[in-house]
C-alpha positions as CSV (number, residue, x, y, z in Angstrom):
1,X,38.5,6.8,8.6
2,X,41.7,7.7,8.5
3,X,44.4,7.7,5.7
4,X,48.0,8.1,5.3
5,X,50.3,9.2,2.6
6,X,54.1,9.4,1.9
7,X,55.3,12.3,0.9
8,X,59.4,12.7,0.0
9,X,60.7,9.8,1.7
10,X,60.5,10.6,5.8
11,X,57.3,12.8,6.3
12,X,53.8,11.1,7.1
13,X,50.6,13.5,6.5
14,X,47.8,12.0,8.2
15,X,44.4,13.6,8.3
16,X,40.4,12.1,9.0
17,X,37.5,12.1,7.3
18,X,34.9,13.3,9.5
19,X,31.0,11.9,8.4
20,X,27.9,12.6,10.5
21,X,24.9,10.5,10.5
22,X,21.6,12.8,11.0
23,X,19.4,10.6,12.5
24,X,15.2,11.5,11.7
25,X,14.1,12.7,15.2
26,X,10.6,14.5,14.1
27,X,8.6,13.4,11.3
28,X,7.4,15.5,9.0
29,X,7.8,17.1,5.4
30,X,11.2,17.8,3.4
31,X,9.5,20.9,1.6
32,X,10.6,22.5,-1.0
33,X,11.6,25.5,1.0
34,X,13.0,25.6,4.4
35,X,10.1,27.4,6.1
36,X,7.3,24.6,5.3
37,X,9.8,21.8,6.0
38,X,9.0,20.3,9.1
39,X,11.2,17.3,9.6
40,X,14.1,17.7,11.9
41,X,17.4,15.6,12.2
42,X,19.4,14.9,15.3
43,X,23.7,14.5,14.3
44,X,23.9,14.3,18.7
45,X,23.4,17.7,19.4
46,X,19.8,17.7,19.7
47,X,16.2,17.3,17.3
48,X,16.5,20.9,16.1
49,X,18.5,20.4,12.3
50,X,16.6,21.7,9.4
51,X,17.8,19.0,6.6
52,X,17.9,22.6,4.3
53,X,20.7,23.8,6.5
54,X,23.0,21.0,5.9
55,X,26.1,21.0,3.8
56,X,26.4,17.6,2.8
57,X,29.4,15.8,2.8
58,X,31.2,12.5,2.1
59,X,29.9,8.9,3.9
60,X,27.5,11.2,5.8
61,X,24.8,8.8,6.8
62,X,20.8,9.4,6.9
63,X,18.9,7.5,9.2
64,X,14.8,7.1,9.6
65,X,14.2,5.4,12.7
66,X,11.3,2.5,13.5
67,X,8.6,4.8,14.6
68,X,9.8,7.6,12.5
69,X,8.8,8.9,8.4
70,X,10.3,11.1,6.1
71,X,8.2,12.8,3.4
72,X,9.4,13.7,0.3
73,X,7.6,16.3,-1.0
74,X,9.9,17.8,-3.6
75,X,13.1,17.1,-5.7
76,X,15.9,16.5,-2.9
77,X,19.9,16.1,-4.7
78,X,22.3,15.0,-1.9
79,X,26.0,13.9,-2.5
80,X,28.9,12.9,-2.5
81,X,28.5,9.8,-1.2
82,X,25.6,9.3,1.2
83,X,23.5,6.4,2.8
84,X,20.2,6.4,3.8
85,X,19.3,3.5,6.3
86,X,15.7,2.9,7.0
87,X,14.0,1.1,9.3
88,X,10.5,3.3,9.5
89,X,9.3,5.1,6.2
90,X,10.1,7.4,3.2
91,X,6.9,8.8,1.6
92,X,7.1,10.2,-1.6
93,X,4.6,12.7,-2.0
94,X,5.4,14.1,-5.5
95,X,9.4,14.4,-4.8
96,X,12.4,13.2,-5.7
97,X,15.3,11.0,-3.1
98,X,18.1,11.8,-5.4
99,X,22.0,10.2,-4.4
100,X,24.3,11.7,-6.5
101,X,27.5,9.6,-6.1
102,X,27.2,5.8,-7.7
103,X,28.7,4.4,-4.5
104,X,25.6,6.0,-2.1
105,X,23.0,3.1,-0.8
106,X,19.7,2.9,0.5
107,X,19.4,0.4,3.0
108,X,16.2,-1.0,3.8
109,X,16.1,-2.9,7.4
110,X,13.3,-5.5,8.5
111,X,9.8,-3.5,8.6
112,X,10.7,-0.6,6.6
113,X,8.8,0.9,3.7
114,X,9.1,3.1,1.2
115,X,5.2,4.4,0.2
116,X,3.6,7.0,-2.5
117,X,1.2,8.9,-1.3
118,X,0.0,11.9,0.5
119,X,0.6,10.8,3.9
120,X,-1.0,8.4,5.7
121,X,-2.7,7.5,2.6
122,X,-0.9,5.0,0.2
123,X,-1.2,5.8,-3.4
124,X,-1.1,2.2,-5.0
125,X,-0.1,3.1,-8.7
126,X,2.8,4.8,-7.7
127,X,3.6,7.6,-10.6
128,X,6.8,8.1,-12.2
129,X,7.6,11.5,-10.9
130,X,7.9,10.1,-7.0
131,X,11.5,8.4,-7.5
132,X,14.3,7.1,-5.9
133,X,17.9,8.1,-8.0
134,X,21.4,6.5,-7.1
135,X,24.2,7.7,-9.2
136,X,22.0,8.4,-12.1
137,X,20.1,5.1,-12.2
138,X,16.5,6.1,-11.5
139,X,14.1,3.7,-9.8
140,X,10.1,5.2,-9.9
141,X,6.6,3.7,-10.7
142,X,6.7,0.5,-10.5
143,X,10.3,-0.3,-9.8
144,X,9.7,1.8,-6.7
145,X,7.0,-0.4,-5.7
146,X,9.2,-3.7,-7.2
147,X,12.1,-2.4,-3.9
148,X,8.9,-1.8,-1.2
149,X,8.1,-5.3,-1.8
150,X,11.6,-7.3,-1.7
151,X,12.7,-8.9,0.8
152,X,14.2,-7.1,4.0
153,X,16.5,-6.7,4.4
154,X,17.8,-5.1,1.4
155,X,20.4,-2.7,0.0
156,X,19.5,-1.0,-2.8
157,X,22.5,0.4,-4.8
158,X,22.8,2.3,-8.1
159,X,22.3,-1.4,-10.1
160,X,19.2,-1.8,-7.7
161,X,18.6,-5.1,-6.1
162,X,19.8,-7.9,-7.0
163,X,16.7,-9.9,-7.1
164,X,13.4,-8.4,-7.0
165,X,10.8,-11.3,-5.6
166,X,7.7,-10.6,-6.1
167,X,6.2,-13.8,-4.6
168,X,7.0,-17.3,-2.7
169,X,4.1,-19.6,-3.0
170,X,3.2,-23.6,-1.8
171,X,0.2,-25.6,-2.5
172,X,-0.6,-29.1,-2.6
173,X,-1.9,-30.4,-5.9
174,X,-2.4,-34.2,-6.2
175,X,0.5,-36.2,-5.2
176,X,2.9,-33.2,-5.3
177,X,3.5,-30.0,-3.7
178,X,3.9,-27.2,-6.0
179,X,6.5,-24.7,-5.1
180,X,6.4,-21.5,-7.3
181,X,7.8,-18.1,-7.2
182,X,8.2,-15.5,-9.3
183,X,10.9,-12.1,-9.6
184,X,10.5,-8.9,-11.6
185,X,14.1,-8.4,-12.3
186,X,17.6,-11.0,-11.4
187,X,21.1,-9.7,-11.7
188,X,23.8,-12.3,-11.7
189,X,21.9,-14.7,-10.5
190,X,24.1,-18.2,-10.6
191,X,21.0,-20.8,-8.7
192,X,18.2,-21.2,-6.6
193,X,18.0,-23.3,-4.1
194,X,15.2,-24.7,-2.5
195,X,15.3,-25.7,1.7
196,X,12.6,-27.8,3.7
197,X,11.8,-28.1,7.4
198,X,9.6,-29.8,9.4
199,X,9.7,-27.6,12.7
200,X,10.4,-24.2,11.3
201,X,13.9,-24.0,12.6
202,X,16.3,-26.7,11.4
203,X,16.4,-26.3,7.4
204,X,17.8,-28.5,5.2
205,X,18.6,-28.3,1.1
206,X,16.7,-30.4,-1.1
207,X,17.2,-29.2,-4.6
208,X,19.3,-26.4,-6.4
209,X,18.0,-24.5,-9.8
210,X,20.7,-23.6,-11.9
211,X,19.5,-20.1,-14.0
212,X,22.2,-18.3,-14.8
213,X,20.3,-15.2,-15.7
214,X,20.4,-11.5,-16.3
215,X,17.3,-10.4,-16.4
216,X,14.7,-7.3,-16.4
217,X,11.3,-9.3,-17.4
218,X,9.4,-10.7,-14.8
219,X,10.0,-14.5,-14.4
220,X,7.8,-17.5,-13.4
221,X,9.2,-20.5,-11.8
222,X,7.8,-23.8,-10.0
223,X,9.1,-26.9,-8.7
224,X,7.1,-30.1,-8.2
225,X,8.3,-31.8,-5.0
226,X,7.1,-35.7,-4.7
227,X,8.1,-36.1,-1.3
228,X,6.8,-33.6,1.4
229,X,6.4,-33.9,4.7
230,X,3.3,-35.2,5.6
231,X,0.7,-32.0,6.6
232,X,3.1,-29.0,7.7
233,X,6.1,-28.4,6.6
234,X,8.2,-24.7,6.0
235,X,10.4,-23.8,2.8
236,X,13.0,-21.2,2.4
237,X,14.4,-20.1,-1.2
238,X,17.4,-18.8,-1.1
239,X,19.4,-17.2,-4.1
240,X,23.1,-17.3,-5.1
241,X,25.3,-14.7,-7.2
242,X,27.9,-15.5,-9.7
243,X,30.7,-14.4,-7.1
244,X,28.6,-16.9,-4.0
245,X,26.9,-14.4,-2.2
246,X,23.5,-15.4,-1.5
247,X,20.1,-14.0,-0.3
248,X,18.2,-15.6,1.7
249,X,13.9,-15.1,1.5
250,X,11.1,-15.4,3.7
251,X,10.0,-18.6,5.2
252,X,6.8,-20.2,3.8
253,X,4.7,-22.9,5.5
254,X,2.6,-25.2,3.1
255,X,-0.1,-27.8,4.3
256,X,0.3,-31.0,1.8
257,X,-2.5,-32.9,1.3
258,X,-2.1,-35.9,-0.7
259,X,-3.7,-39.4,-1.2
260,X,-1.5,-40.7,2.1
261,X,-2.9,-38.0,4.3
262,X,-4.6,-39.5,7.2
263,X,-6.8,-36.7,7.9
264,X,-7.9,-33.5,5.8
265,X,-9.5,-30.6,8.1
266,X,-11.7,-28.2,6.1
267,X,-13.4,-24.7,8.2
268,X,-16.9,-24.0,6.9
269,X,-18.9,-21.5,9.1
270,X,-19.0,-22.7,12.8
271,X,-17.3,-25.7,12.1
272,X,-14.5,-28.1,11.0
273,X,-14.5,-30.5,8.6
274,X,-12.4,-33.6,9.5
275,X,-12.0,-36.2,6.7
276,X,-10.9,-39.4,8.5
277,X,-8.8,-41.3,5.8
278,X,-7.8,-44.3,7.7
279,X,-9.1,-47.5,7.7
280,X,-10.6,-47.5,11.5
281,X,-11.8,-44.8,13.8
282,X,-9.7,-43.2,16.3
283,X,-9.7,-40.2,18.9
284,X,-9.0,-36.7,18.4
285,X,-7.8,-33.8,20.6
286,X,-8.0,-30.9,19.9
287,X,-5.3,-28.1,21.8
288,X,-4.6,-24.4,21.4
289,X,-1.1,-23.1,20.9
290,X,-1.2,-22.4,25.0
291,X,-2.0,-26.2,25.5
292,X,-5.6,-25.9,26.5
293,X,-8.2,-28.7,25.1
294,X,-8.9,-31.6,25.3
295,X,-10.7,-35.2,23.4
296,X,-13.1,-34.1,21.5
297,X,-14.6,-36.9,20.6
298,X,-14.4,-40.4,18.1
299,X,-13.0,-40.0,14.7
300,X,-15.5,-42.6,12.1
301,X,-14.0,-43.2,9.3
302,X,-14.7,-40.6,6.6
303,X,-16.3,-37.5,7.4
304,X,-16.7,-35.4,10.7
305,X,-18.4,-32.5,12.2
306,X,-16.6,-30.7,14.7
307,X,-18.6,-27.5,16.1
308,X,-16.7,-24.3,16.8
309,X,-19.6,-23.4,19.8
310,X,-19.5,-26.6,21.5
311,X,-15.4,-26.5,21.5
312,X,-14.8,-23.1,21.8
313,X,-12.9,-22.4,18.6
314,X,-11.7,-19.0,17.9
315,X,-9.2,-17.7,15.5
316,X,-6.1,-19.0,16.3
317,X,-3.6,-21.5,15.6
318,X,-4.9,-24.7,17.0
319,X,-3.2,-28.7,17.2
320,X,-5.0,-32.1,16.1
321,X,-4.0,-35.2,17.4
322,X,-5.3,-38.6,16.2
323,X,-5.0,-41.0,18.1
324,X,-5.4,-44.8,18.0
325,X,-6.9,-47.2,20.6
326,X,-3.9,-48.5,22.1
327,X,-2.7,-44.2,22.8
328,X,-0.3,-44.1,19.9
329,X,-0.7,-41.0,18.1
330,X,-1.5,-41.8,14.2
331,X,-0.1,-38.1,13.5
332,X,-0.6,-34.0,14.6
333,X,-1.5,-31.2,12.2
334,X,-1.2,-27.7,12.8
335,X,-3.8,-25.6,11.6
336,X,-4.9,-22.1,11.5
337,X,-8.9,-21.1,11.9
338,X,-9.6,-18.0,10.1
């Protein structure tokens, strides 16, 4: 970065700021003594830096590769202003991640995590003295375990997350399909809104949830939807701040079976249950996600035994198509046998 001042009214001073990112290149322990850490760091000279043998500076940059895990086995105090960007693990093994400066982040990427416990064994309650501290705002216990299970990715800063979802749910009940989620804490958060699919890929909005909250309570919240695709169908939630930025959370599918379904499958052991709800019988086939299958046979209205032996059912995701006597297909669920 570089900055420029005036000084008199002709003379320019120009100088850089120079920042290193020390990228984990061994995993291992940050000790509380140089000799029993084991960790190294790589700034492009080579995996032989001791993290003890670092003078920090500002918007120096920590990195923890995928593949890679830093253990945090005793109180660590790093400034000015430094980010740590992980995409493998931190384990916090009775020790401290503390960021001094209030503008330092921890930025979690897509299939990191941030565990307590004495590695590689995952300590699910989590105590208070294993903590994460940005700028004097400390996260530990269960608001430790509340940032390991948002969303990624995620940037945690010294206010913390600005949403912490704890859970996306579907499930069909009656005539409706019940949409619920729930968060553990919501900063500036303007509205939800609520998108449907019924490939997976092109998404569409279908209603918006006005909250206006500030909040540091877990909250419950559920939507009745009268008019879901028939059988499959995938939901986003996304979640937008008073100033329009929005977050975006994971996709859900949700199976919706109502009184129009034309057919219910139920897996019992070595079997499916097909409940033929039309008025006539028809023919099935049955494919795996590769295309292989086949008919499996006629459809009578009401129930149907399907054996897993005789078909060669394994787990999987696997396609049913119904189909009437003139070849038209009546409709094609997606299902998943356990």
């Amino acid at each position: 970065m570089t900055k420029t001042y005036l000084i008199g009214v002709l003379i320019l001073l120009t100088y850089s700021v120079n920042a290193t990112t020390y990228t984990v290149c061994t995993s291992g322990d940050w000790d509380n003594n140089s000799a029993q850490t084991s960790v190294r760091f790589n700034d492009g000279g080579g995996c032989s830096i001791n993290p003890f043998d670092i003078t920090w500076a500002a918007n120096d940059e920590i990195v923890v590769p995928v593949g890679f895990y830093l253990i945090m086995n005793s109180n660590k105090t790093i400034g000015p202003v430094v980010s740590v960007d992980v995409s493998g693990e931190i384990w916090f093994d009775n020790g401290k991640l503390v960021l001094t400066d209030i503008a330092s982040t921890l930025e979690l990427q897509v299939g990191s995590h941030l565990y307590c416990g004495t590695y590689p064994t995952i300590d699910p309650t989590c105590p208070t003295n294993d903590q994460v501290t940005i700028g004097g705002n400390q996260f530990s216990g269960s608001e430790l375990d509340d940032i390991e299970d948002a969303d990624r990715p995620s940037t945690v800063t010294n206010t913390g997350l600005p949403i912490y979802l704890l859970s996306f749910n579907a499930f069909s009940n009656e005539n409706t399909l019940m949409l619920t989620w729930t968060t553990a804490s919501e900063e500036n958060n303007d509205y939800f809104t609520l998108e449907r699919s019924s490939n997976g890929l092109n998404f569409h909005e279908f209603t918006r949830l006005d909250v206006d909250v500030n909040s540091f309570v877990t909250l419950n919240y559920s939507y009745a939807y009268t008019n879901p695709f028939q059988v499959v169908s995938y939901y986003i939630l996304k979640q937008t701040d008073y100033d329009g930025t929005n977050e975006t959370f994971k996709v859900i599918a949700a199976e919706y079976y109502g009184e129009s379904t034309p057919v219910k499958i139920i897996q019992v052991p070595n079997q499916l249950l097909i409940y033929n709800n039309m008025d006539e019988e028809n023919l099935a086939y049955l494919y795996d996600m590769a295309g292989r299958g086949g008919e499996v046979g006629i459809l009578k209205v009401g129930e149907n035994n399907i054996s897993s032996d005789k078909f060669n059912i394994h787990s999987g995701m696997y396609i049913l198509k119904v189909v009437n006597s003139l070849g038209k297909v009546l409709t094609s669920q997606k299902f998943v046998v356990q």
